[in-house]
Kinemage of the C-alpha trace (Angstrom):
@kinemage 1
@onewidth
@group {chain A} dominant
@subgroup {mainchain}
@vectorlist {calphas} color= white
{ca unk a 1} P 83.634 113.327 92.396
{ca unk a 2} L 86.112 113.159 95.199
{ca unk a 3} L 86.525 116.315 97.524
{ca unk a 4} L 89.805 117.332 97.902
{ca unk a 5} L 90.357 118.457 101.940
{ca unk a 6} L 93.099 121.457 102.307
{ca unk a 7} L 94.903 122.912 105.487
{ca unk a 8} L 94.373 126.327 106.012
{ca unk a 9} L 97.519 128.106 108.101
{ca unk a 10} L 97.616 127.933 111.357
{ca unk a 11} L 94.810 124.931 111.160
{ca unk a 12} L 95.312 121.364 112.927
{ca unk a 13} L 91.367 120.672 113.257
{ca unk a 14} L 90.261 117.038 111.975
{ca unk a 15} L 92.823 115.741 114.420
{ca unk a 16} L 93.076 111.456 114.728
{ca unk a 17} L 95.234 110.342 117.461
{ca unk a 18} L 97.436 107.147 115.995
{ca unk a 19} L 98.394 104.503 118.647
{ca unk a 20} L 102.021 104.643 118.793
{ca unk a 21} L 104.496 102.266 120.941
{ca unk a 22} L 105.234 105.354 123.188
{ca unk a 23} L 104.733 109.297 123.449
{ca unk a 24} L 102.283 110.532 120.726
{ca unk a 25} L 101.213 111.161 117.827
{ca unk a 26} L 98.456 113.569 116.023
{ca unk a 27} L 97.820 113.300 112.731
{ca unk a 28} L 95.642 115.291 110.323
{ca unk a 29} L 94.954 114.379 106.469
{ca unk a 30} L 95.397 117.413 104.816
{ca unk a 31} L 95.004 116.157 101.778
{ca unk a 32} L 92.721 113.130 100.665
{ca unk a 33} L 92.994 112.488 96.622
{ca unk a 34} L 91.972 109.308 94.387
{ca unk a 35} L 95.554 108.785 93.777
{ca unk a 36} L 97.006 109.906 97.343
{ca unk a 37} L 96.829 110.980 101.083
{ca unk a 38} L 98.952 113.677 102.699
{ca unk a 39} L 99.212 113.945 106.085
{ca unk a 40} L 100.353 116.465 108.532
{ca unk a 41} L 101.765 114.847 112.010
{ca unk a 42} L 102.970 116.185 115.170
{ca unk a 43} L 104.600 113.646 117.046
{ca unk a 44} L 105.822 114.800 120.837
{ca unk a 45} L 108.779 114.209 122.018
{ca unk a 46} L 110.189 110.846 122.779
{ca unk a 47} L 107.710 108.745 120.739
{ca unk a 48} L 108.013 105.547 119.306
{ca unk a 49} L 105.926 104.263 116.321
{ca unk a 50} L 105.901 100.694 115.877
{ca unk a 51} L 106.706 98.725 113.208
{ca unk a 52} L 104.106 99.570 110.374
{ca unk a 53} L 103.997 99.562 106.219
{ca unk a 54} L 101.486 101.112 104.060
{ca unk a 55} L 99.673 98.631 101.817
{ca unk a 56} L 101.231 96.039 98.957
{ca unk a 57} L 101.564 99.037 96.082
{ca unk a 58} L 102.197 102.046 98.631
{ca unk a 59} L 105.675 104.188 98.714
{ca unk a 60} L 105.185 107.084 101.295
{ca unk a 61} L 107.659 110.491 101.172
{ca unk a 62} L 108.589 112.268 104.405
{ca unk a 63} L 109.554 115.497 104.890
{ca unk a 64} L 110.482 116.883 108.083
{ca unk a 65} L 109.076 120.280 109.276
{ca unk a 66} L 110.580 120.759 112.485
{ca unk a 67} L 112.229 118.887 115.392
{ca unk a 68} L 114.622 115.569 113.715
{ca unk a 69} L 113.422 112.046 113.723
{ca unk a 70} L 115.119 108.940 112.840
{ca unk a 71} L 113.956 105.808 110.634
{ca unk a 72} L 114.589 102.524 110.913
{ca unk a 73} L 113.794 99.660 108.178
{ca unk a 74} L 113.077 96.305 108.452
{ca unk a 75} L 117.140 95.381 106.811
{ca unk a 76} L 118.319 98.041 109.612
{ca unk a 77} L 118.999 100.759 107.584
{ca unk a 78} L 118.824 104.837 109.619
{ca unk a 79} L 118.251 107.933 108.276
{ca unk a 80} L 117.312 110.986 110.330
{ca unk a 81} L 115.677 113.469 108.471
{ca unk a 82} L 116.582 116.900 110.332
{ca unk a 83} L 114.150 120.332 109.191
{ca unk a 84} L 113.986 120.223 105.389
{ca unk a 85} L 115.251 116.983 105.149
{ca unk a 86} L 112.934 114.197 102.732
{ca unk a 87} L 113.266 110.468 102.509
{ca unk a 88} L 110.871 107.743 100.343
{ca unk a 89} L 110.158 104.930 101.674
{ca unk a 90} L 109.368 101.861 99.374
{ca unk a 91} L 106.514 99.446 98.542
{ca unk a 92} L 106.196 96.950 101.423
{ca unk a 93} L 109.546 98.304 103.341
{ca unk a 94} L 108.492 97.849 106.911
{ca unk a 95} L 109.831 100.706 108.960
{ca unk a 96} L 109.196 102.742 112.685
{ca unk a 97} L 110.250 106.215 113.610
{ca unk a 98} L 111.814 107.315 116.772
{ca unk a 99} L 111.604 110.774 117.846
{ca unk a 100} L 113.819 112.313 120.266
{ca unk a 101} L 114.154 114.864 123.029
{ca unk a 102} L 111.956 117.116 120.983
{ca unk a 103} L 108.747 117.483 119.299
{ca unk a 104} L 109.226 117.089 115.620
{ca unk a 105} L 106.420 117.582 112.900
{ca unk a 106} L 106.116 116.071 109.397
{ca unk a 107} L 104.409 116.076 106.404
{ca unk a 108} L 103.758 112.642 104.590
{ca unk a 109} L 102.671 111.885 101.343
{ca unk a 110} L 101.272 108.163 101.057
{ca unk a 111} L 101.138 106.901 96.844
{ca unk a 112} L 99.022 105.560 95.804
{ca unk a 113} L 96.500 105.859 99.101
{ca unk a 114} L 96.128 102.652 101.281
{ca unk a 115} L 92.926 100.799 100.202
């Protein structure tokens, strides 16, 4: 059987530290399922993640905790999600997120989870 991993409030432990272009980012999955993963990510401020997708079949949904980034994909599309704010991001759409002058923390859901 798969375990299913949950956040407790208040808890960031199980922290992995993703390379990013600049600034940076801490990520932990609070959520590890058959059929998904759900991460929780601080980013600080004025990072830069590169240029990334998630896998052939995988769409991943953003929504933005605190702070305000802004995406950019690959046909040079921009959203900025501000607090509350959600985007999806399609199968193979490659895409990188800017942060700016302040920290900003997410929650992502990745479907189904990268093999």
């Amino acid at each position: 059987t798969e375990s299913i991993s949950l956040l407790k409030a208040g808890d960031f432990h199980g922290v992995l530290e993703w390379e990013v272009k600049k600034g940076r980012m801490l990520s932990h999955k609070a959520i590890d399922h058959i059929n998904a993963e759900v991460y929780h990510t601080r980013f600080s401020k004025n990072t830069e993640v590169d240029w990334h997708t998630h896998g052939e079949f995988s769409k991943e949904i953003i929504v933005c905790l605190e702070g305000e980034l802004l995406i950019l994909l690959e046909d040079g599309t921009e959203v900025v999600l501000k607090e509350l704010d959600d985007y999806k991001i399609g199968r193979q759409v490659k895409h990188m997120a800017v942060i700016g002058n302040k920290p900003c923390e997410i929650v992502a859901m990745v479907i189904p989870k990268e093999k």
